[in-house]
N, C-alpha and C positions, 0 to 999 in steps of 0.2 A: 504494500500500500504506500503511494506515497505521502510526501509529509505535506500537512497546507499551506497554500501560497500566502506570507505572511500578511498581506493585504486583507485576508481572510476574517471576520468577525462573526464567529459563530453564535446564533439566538436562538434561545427554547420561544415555542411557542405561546410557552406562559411569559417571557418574559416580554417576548412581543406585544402579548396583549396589554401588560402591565404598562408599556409605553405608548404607549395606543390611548389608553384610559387617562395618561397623565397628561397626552398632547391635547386630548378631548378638555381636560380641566382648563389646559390654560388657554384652549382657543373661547372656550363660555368668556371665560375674564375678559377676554378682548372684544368680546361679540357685544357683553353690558355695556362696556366701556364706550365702543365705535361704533353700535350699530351692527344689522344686518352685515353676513359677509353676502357679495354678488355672487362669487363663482368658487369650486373646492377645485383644486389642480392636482391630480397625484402621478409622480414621476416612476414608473416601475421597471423592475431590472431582472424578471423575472416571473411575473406573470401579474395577475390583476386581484387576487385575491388579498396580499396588504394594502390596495389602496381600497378594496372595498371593507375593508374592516375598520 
């Protein structure tokens, strides 16, 4: 097996979610704060399932 490419950042899927949940807290704060957001953009590098989460 080889070894991973140190560029590499391995995620459990809990801890995914966990950052998922935290992004969601801090975008509410900003959403009170400024209003409505227009549009959600998500950049994927691998399929479409973390941007729909």
């Amino acid at each position: 097996m080889s070894n991973p490419s140190p560029k590499a950042f391995p995620v459990s899927w809990d801890q995914f979610h966990r950052d998922c949940k935290a992004l969601a807290w801090r975008l509410s704060g900003l959403m009170d704060a400024r209003g409505e957001f227009k549009a959600v953009v998500a950049i994927t590098r691998g399929g479409l399932v973390p941007a729909a989460i």
